[in-house]
BATI-697300 format. One line per 8 residues: number of its first residue (from 1); their letters; for each residue z, y, x of N, C-alpha, C. Coordinates in pm, 1 decimal. Layout:
// BATI-697300
NUM> A> Z Y X Z Y X Z Y X ~ ...;
END
This chain:
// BATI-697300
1> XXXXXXXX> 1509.7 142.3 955.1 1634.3 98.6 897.0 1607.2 37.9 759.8 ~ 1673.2 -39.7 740.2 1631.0 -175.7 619.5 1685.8 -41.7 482.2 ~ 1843.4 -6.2 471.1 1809.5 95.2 416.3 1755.5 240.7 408.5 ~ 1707.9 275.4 477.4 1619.2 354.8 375.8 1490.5 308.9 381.8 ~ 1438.1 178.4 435.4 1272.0 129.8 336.1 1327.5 120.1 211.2 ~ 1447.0 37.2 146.8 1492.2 33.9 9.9 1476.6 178.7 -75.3 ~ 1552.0 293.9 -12.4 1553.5 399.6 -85.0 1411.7 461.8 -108.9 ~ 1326.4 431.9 -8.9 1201.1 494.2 -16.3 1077.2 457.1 -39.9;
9> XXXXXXXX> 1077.6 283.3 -73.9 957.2 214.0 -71.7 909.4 271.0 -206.1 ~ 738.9 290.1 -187.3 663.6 299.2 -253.6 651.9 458.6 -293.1 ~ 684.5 560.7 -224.6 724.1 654.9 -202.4 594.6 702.0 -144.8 ~ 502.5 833.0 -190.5 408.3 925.8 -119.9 440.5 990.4 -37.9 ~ 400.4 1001.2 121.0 478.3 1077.7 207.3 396.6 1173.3 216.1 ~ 392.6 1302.9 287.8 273.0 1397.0 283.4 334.6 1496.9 437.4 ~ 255.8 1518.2 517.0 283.9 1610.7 634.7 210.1 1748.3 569.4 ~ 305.9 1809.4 660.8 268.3 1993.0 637.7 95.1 2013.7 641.8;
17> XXXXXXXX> 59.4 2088.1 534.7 -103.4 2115.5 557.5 -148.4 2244.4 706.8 ~ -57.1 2233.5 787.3 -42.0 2336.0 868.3 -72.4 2193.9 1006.4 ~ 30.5 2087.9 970.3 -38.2 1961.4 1078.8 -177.1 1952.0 1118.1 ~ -189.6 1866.7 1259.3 -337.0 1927.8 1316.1 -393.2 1806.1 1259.8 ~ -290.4 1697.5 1201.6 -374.9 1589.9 1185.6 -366.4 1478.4 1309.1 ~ -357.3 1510.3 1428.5 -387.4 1452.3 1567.0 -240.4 1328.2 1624.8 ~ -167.1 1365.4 1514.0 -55.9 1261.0 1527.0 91.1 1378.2 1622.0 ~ 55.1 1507.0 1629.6 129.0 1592.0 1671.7 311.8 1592.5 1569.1;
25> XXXXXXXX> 377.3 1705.2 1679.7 524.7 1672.1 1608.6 511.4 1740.1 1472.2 ~ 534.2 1641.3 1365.2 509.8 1653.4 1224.7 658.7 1612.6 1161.1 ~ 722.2 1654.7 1035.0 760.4 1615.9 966.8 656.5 1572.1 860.3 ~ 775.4 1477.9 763.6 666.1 1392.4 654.7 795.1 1430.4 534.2 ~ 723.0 1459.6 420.1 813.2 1453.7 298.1 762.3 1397.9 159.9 ~ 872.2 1382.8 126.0 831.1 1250.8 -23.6 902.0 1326.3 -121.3 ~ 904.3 1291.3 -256.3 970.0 1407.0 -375.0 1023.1 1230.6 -473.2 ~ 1128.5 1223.2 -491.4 1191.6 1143.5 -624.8 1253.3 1205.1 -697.9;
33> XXXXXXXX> 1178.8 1190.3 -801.3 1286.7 1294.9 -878.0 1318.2 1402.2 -844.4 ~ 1499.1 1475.4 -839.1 1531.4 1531.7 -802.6 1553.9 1525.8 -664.2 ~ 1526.4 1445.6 -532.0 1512.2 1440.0 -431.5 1411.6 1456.9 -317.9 ~ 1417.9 1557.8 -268.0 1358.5 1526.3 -133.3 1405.6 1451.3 -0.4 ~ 1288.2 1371.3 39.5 1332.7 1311.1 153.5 1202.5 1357.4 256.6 ~ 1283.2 1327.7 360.1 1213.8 1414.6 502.8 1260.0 1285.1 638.6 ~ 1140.3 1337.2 670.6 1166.2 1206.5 790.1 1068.9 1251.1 928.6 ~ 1086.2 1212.5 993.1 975.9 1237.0 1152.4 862.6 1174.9 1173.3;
41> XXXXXXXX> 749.9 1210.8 1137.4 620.4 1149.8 1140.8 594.7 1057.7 1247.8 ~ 630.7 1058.8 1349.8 610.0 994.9 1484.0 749.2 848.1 1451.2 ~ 855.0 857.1 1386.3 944.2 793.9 1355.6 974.7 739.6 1197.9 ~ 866.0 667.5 1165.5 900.1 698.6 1050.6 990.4 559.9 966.8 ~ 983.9 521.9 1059.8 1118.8 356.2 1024.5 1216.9 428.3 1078.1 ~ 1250.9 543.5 1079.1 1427.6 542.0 1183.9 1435.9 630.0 1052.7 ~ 1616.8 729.6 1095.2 1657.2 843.5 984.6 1573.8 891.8 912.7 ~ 1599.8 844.4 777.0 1552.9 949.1 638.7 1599.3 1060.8 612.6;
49> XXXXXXXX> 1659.4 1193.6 609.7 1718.9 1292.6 572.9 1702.2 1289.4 419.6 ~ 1771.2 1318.7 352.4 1746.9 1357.1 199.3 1849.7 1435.2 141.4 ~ 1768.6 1536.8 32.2 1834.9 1633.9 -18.5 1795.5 1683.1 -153.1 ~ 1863.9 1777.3 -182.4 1856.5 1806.3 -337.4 1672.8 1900.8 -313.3 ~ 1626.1 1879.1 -440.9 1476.9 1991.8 -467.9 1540.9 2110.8 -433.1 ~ 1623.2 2117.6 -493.8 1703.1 2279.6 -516.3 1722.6 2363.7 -329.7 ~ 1735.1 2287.4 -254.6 1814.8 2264.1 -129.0 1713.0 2320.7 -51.6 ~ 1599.1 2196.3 -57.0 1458.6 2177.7 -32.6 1405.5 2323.7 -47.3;
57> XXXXXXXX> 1381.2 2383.5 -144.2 1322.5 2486.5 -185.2 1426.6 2647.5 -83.2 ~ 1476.8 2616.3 -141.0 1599.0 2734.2 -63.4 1523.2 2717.8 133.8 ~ 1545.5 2615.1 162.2 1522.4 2602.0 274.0 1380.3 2644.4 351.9 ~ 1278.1 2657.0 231.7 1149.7 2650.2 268.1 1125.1 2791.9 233.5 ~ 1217.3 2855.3 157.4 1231.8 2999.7 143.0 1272.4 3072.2 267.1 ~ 1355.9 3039.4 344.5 1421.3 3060.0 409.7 1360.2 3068.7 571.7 ~ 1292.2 2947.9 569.4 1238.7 2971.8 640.6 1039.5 3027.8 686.3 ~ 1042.7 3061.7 522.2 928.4 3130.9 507.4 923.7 3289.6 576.6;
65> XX> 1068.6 3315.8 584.2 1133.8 3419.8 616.6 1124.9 3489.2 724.9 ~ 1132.7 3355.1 811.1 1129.0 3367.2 958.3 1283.3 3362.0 1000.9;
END
């Protein structure tokens, strides 16, 4: 989608260090600022998701949790 290359160009993406590497189902995430954005490694021209750090973090708590 034309926007979000705008919102995201030039943007570091990074997959989970838990990925095998092998092109498996991965998310990918980028940090601006106060934003995280998240997207589907296998998809990565389609939906951007994006959200607050704050959000981000809660979430990764959360599901550290189980």
């Amino acid at each position: 989608m034309k926007a979000n290359a705008e919102r995201t160009a030039g943007l570091t993406w990074v997959k989970s260090s838990y990925s095998a590497g092998d092109g498996g189902q991965c998310v990918e995430v980028a940090v601006s600022g106060s934003v995280v954005f998240v997207r589907d490694s296998k998809r990565p021209d389609e939906t951007v998701l994006d959200v607050s750090a704050d959000q981000w973090t809660l979430f990764l708590r959360m599901a550290a949790r189980g």
